[in-house]
C-alpha positions as CSV (number, residue, x, y, z in Angstrom):
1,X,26.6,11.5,8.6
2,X,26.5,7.9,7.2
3,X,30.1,8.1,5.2
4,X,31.0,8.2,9.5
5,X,29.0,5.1,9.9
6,X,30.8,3.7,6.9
7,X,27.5,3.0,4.7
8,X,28.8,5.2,2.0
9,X,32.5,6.6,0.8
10,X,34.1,9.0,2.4
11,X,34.5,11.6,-0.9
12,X,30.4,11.1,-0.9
13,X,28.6,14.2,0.8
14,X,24.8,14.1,2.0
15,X,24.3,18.1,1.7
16,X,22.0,17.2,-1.8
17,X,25.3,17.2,-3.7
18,X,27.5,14.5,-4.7
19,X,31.3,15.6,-4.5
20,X,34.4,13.9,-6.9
21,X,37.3,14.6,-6.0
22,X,39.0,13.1,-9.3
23,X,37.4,15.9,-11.0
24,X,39.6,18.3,-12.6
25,X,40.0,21.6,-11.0
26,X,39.0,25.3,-12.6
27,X,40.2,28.2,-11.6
28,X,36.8,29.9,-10.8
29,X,36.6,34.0,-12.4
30,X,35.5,36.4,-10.5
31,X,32.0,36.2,-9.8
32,X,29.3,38.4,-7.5
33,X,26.8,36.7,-5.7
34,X,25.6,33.1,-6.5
35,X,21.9,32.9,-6.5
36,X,21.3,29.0,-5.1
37,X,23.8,27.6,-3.1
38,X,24.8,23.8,-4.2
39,X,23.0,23.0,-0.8
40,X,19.8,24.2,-2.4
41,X,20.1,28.0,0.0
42,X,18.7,30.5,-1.9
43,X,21.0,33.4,-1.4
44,X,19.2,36.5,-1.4
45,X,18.8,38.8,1.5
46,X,15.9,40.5,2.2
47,X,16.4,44.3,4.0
48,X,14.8,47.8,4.4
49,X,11.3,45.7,5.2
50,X,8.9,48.1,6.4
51,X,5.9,46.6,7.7
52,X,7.5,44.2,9.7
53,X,4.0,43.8,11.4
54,X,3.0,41.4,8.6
55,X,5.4,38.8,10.1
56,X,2.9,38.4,13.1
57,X,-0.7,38.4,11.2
58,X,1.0,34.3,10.9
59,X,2.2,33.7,13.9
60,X,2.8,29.4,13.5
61,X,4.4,29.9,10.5
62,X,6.8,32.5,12.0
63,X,7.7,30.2,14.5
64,X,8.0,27.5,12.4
65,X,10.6,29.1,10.1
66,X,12.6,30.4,13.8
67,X,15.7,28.5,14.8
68,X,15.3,26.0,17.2
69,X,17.0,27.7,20.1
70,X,14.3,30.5,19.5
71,X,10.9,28.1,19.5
72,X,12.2,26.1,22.3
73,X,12.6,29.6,24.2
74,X,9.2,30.5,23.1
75,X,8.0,27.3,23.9
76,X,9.0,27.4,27.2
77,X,8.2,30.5,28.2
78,X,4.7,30.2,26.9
79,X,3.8,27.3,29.2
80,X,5.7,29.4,31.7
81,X,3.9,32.7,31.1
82,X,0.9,30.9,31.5
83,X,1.1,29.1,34.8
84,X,2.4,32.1,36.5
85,X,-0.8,34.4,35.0
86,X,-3.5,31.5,36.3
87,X,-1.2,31.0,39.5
88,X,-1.7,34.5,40.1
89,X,-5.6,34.7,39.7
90,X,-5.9,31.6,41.6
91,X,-4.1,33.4,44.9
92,X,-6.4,36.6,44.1
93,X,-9.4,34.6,44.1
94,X,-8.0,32.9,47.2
95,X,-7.2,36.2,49.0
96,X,-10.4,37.4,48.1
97,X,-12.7,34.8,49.1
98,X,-10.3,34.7,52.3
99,X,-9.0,31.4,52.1
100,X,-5.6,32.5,53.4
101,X,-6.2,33.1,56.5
102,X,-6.8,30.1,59.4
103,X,-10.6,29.2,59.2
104,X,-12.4,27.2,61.3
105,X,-13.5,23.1,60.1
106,X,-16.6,24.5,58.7
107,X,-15.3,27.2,56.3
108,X,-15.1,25.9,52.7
109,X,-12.5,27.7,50.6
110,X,-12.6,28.5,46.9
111,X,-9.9,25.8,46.1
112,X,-8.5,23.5,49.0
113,X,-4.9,23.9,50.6
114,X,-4.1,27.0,48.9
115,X,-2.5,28.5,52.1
116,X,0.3,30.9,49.3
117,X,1.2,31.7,46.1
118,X,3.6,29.2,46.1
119,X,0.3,26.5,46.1
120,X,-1.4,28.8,43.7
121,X,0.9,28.3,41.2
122,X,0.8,24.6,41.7
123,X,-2.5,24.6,41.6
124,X,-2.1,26.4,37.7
125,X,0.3,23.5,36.5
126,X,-2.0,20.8,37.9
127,X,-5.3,22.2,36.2
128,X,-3.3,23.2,33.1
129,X,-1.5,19.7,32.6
130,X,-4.1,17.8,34.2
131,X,-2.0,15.9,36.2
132,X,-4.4,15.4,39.0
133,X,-5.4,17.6,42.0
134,X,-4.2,15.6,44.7
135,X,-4.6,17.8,47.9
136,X,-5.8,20.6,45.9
137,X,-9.3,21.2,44.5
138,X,-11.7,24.0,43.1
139,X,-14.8,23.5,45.5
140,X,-18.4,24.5,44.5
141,X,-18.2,27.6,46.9
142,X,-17.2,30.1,44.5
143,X,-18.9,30.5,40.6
144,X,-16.0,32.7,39.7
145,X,-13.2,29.3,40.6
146,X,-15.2,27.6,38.5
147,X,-15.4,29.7,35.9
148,X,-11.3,30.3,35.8
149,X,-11.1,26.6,35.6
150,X,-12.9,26.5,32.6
151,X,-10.7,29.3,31.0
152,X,-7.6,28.0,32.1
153,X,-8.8,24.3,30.5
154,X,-9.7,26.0,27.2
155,X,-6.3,27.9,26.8
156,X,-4.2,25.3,27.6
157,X,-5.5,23.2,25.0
158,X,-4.7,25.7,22.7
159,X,-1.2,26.7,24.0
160,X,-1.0,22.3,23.6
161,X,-2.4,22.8,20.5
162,X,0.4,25.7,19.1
163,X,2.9,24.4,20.4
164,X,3.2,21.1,19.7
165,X,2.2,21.5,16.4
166,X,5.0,23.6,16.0
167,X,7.5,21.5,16.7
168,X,6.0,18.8,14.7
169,X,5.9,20.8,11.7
170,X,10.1,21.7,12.7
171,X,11.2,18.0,12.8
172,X,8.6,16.7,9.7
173,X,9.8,20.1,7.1
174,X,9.7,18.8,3.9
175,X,13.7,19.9,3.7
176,X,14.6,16.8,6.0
177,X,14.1,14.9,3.3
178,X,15.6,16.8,0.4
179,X,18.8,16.1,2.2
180,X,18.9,12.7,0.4
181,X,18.1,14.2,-2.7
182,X,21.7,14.2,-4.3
183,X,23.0,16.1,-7.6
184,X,26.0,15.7,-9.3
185,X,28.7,18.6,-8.4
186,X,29.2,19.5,-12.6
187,X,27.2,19.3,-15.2
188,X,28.4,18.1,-18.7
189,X,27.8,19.4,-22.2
190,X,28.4,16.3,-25.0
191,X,26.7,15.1,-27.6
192,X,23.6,12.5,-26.9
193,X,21.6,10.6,-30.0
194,X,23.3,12.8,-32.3
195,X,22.6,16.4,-30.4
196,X,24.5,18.8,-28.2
197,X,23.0,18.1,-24.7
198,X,23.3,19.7,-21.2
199,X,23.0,16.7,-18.6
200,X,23.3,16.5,-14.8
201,X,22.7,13.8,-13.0
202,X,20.4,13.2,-9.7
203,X,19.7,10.6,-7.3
204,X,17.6,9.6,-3.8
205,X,19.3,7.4,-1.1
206,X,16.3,6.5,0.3
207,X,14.6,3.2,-0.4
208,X,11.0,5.2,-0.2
209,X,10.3,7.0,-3.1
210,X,9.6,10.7,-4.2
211,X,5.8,10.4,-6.2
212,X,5.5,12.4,-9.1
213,X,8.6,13.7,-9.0
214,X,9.4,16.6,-11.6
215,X,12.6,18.0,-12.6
216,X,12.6,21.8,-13.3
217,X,15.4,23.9,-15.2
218,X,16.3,27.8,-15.1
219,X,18.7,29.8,-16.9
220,X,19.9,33.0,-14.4
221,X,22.1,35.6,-16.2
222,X,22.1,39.5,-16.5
223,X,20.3,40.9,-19.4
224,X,19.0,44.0,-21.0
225,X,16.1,44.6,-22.8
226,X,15.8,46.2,-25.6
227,X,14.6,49.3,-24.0
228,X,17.6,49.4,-22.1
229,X,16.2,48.1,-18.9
230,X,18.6,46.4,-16.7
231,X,17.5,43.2,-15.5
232,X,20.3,41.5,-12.9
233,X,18.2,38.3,-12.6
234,X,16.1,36.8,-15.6
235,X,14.9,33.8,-15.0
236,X,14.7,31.5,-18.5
237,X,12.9,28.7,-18.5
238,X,14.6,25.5,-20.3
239,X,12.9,22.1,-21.3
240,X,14.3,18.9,-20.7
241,X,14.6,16.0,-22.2
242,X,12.2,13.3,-21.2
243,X,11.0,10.2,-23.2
244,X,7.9,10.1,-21.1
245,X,6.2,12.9,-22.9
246,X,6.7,14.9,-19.4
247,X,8.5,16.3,-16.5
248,X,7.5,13.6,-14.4
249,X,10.3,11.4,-13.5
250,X,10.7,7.5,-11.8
251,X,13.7,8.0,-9.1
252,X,14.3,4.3,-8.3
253,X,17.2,4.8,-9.4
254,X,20.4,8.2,-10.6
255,X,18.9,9.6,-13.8
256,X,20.4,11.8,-16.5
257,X,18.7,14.5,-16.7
258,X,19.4,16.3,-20.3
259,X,18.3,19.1,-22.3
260,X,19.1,19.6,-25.5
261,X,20.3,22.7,-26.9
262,X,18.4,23.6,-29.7
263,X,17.2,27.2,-31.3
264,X,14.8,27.8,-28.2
265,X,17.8,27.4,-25.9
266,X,19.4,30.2,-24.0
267,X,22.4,28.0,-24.6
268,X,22.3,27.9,-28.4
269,X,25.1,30.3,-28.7
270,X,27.5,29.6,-26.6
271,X,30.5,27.5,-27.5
272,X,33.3,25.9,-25.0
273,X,35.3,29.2,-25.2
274,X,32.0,31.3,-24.9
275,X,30.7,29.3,-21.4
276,X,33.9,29.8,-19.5
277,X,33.1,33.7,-20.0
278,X,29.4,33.7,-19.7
279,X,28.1,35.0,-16.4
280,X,25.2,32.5,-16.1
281,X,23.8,30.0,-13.7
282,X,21.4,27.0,-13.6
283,X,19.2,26.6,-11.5
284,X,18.1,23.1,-11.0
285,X,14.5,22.2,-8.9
286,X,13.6,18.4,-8.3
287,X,10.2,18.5,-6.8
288,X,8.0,15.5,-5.5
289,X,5.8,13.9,-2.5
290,X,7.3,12.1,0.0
291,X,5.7,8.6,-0.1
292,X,6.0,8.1,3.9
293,X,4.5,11.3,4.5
294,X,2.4,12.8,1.8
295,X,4.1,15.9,2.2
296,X,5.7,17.6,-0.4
297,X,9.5,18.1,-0.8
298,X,11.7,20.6,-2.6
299,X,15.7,20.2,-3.3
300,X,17.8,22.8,-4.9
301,X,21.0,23.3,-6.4
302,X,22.9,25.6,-9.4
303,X,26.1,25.3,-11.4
304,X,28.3,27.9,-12.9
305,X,29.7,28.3,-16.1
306,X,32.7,26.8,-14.6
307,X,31.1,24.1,-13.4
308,X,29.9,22.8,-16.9
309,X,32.2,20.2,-17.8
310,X,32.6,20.4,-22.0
311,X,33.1,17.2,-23.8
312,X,32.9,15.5,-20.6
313,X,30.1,12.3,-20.1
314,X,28.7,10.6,-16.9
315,X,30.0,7.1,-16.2
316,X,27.3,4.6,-15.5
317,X,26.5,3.9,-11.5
318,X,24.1,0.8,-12.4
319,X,25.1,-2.8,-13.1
320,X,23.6,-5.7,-12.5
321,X,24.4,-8.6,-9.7
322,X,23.2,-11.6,-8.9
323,X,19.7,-11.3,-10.2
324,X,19.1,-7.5,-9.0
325,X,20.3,-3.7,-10.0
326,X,23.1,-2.1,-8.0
327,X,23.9,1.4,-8.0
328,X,27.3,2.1,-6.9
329,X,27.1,5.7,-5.7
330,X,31.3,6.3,-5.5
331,X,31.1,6.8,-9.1
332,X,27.6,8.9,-8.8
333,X,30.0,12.3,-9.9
334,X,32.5,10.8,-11.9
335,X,33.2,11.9,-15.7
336,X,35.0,10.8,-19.0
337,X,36.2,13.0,-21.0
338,X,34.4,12.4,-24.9
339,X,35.5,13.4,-28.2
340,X,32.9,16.8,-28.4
341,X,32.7,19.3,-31.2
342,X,33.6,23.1,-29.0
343,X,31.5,25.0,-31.5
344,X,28.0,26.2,-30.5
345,X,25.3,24.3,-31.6
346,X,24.0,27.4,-33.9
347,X,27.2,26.9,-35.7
348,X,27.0,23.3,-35.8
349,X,23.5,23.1,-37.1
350,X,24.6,26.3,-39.9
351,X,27.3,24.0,-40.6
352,X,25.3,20.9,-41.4
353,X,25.1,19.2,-38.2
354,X,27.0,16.7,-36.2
355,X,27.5,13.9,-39.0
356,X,29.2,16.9,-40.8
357,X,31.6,17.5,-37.7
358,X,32.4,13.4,-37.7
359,X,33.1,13.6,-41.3
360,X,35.4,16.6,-40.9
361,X,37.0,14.8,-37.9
362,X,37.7,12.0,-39.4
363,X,39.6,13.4,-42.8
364,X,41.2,15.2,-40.0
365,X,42.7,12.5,-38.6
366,X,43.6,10.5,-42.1
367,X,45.6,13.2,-42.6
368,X,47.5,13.6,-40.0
369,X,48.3,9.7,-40.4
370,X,49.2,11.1,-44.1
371,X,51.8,13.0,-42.7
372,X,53.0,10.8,-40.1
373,X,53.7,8.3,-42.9
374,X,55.3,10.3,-45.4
């Protein structure tokens, strides 16, 4: 970890989520299942699979998704399997063609000093990882030696070919690098240029960037249709805020990332009472290309209801210093607490809006200064 290293604070947590411990704690409600982890883990199990055959129709990708202590076994054993199976038609050809026995100086064997299996199979691993004969060599006296020898070439290459490529796909996954793809532990709702706004913020601590990075939002909460239907997980699509016209984003640097709650919202209705009751949970996507490797990346997290912060804004992490931006990262999760209207943004729009709400506030507050006086 780097906070060990002492690059970073201790309170900050490279698991694609930035912790704060000055935030005030919730008592969470009773709640189900989650369906994304804040570590991005989709937590859905997958049982009673039937055709479990399907699994091996793509075989690198199976053991590309295996733990490691389960391709380095398969690995292993493959090169293992292999040698043994060659070193094995190497002594039949040997015992065949007789080269076991005690010849005279003119007798010319299939494959020199092969005197047991024990040379057989040394014989495999030397053709196999063509390490060099040495002592040991397939002689023009038999077709079929020369024959095996092609085999064997040709199926090494491809066991080569499997293998390694499987463990370079392991240590290059595209989830390597979503681990320094941060998100701030809550969310906020507050008012931004005069609307009611759900923000999070995100951030990369890499100095290579994520290309055509896009930001994608989901709304998860039980509902039934109007026939009746149950559906435990519908998925509901919100838009975000972005100035740019699109979902394409420029991570240099933490961003804001807001959407604001209008009619088309799933969140239109719910007030600061109404969230800490709703069963819901966003779903937040950050896609992009790595610019070092051209592969594509994917980081994940969700918040809870109770992890919406109401009337709560991000404090800036930028500033600038001695010619050039800093971003101070300790403060990547911390809050402020702003003056908010609790009602839902249907009723504030119904109501005439948010200058109605600062009017309202403000005789408010005259006359409690009223009564203070008197």
């Amino acid at each position: 970890m780097l906070s060990r290293k002492g690059l970073i604070p201790e309170d900050y947590v490279l698991t694609r989520l930035a912790e704060d411990v000055l935030q005030p704690k919730y008592k969470t409600k009773q709640r189900k299942a989650r369906f994304v982890a804040k570590n991005g883990r989709c937590n859905v199990a997958h049982t009673n699979i039937r055709e479990q055959g399907r699994f091996l129709l793509d075989v690198f990708t199976t053991l590309v998704d295996l733990k490691w202590l389960y391709t380095l076994l398969i690995f292993t054993m493959s090169f293992l399997c292999s040698w043994l199976l060659f070193g094995m038609i190497w002594w039949l050809i040997a015992f065949a063609h007789g080269d076991l026995d005690v010849k005279g100086d003119d007798f010319v064997p299939c494959v020199t000093d092969i005197h047991s299996f024990s040379s057989a199979f040394l014989f495999s691993i030397e053709v196999q990882v063509t390490i060099g004969f040495g002592g040991r060599m397939v002689t023009e006296e038999c077709v079929s030696a020369v024959v095996i020898l092609i085999i064997q070439n040709i199926v090494g290459l491809l066991n080569n070919a499997i293998m390694l490529g499987c463990i370079f796909m392991k240590t290059a996954q595209a989830n390597r690098r979503a681990e320094t793809l941060i998100f701030s532990k809550h969310a906020v709702i507050t008012v931004r240029n005069n609307k009611l706004c759900f923000m999070f913020r995100l951030g990369d601590l890499r100095k290579s960037m994520i290309i055509n990075a896009t930001v994608h939002v989901q709304v998860v909460r039980k509902t039934v249709t109007n026939e009746g239907e149950l559906v435990p997980l519908n998925q509901i699509d919100i838009q975000m805020d972005n100035p740019v016209g699109t979902n394409s984003i420029f991570l240099v640097s933490p961003l804001i990332i807001s959407h604001v709650i209008d009619k088309n919202s799933p969140m239109y209705d719910f007030s600061e009472a109404d969230l800490l009751h709703e069963d819901i949970e966003v779903i937040v996507i950050l896609e992009g290309v790595v610019e070092t490797t051209g592969i594509t990346t994917q980081a994940r997290t969700s918040y809870l209801s109770e992890e919406i912060l109401w009337g709560h804004r991000f404090v800036p992490t930028v500033s600038e210093e001695d010619g050039m931006y800093a971003v101070d990262y300790s403060k990547f999760g911390n809050t402020i607490k702003v003056s908010t209207p609790s009602c839902s943004a249907r009723i504030l729009d119904e109501e005439g809006g948010l200058e109605r709400f600062k009017v309202h506030k403000s005789t408010s507050t005259r006359r409690i200064r009223n009564t203070k006086e008197e």
